[in-house]
C-alpha positions in Angstrom: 1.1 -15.4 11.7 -0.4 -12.0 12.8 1.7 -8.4 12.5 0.4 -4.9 13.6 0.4 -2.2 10.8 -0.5 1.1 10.9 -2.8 2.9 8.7 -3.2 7.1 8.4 -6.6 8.7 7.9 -7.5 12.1 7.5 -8.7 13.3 11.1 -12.2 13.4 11.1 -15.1 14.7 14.2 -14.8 10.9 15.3 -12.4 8.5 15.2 -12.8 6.1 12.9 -14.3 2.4 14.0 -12.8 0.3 11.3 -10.4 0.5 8.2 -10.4 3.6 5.4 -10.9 1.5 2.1 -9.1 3.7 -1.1 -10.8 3.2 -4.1 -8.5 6.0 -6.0 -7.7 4.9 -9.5 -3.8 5.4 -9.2 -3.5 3.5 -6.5 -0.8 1.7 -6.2 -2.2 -2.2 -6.5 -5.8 -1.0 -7.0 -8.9 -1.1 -4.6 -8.3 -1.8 -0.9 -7.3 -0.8 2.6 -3.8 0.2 2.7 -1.0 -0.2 5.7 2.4 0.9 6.2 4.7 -1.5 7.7 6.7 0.7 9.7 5.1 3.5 12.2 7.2 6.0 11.0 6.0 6.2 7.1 2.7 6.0 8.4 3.0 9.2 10.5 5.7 10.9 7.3 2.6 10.0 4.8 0.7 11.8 7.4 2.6 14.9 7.5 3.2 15.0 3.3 0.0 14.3 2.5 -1.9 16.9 0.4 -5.3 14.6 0.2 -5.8 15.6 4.1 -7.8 18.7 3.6 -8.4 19.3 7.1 -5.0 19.5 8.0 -4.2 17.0 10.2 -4.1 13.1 10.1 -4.6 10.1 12.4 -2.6 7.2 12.5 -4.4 3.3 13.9 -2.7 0.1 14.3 -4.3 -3.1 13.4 -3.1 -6.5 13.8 -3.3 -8.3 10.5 -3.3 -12.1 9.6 -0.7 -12.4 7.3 -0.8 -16.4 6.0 -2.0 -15.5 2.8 -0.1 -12.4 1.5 1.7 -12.3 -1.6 4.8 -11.2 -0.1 6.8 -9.5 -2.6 9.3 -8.1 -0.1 10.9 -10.4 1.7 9.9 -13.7 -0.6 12.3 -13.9 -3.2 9.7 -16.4 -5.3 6.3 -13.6 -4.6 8.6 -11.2 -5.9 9.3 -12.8 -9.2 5.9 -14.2 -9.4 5.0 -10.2 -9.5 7.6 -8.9 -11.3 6.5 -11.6 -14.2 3.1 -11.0 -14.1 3.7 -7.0 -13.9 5.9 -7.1 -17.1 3.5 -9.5 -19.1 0.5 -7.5 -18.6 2.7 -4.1 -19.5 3.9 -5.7 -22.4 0.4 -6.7 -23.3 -0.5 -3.0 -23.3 2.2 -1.3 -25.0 1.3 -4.5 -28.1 -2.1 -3.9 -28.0 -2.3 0.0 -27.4 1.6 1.1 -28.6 1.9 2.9 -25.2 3.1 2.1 -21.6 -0.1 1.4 -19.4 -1.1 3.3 -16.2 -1.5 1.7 -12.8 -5.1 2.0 -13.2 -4.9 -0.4 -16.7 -2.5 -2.6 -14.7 -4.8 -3.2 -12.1 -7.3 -3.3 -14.1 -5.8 -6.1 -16.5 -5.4 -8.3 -13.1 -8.8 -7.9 -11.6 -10.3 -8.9 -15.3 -7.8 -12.0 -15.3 -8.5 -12.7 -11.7 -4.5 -12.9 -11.0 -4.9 -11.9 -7.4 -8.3 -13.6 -6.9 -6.6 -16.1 -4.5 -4.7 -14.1 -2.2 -6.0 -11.4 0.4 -3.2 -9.2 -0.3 -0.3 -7.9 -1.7 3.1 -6.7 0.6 5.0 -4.2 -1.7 7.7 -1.5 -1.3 8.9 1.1 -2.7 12.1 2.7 -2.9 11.5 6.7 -1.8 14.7 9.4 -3.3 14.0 12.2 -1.0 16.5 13.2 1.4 14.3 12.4 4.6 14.1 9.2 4.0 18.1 8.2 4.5 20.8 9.1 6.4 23.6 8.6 3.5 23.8 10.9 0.9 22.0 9.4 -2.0 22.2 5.9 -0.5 18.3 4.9 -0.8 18.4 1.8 1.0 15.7 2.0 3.5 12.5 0.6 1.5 8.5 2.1 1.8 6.3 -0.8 2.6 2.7 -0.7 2.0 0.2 -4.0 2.1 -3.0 -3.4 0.5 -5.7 -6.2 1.9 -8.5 -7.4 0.1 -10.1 -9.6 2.1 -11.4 -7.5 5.2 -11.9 -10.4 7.2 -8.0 -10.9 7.4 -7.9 -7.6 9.7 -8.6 -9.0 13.3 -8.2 -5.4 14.7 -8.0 -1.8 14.6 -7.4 1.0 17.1 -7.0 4.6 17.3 -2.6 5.0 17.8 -1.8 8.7 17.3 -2.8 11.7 15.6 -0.7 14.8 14.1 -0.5 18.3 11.9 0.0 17.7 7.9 3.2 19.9 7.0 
């Protein structure tokens, strides 16, 4: 099964001809190219983002093949498979080194233990507090999906979508 997501990029002279690969060390589920899930938290990461020193962003779409994502979103089992792993690892660290671990240590523990070595990515969501983001008072029940691929191959294509001003 194939879905479109949507990936923003600073705006650059020329638009870019494939994906942006992050290779920041607090990224969320370490080194990869990142999508949102929904067009809409791709254009609001746009807008927010403070990495984007020019100023203004561009959002592209690319279809992805999604039949073998660890799906920790809607698959009850992925998610429990990650929350497991997650915890163990933590718990590992705070043993070993008495304090809680960063992301980078965490995604660094799985890349050593090869834990995602069999998967081309990982769909995961978080849960944003800000005010934008809902339309109840303090009722944060819309979720923040990201997928991070690993496996380039798995993205069959990707075109230029939209482009805006960073706030």
């Amino acid at each position: 099964m194939n879905k479109v997501l949507y990936q923003t990029l600073e705006k650059r002279k020329d638009k870019a001809i494939s994906a942006g690969y992050c290779k920041r060390p607090n990224a969320w589920l370490g080194n990869g190219y990142y999508f949102w899930y929904n067009e809409d938290d791709s254009i609001k990461w746009g807008q927010e983002s403070s990495y984007y020193k020019a100023g203004y962003f561009e959002v592209y779409k690319a279809e992805i093949y999604f039949d073998n994502i660890l799906n920790t979103v809607f698959d009850e089992e992925a998610y429990n498979f990650f929350l497991k792993i997650t915890e163990m690892a933590a718990k590992y660290f705070i043993k070993k080194i008495d304090i809680r671990p960063t992301i980078k240590q965490i995604n660094d523990y799985f890349k050593e233990k090869g834990i995602f070595k069999d998967i081309d990515g990982i769909l995961f969501q978080d849960i944003p507090t800000s005010k934008t983001y809902t339309l109840v008072e303090n009722l944060y029940y819309k979720k923040r999906i990201q997928l991070v691929v690993y496996n380039k191959d798995i993205i069959l294509t990707f075109t230029f979508h939209d482009e805006g001003a960073c706030l």
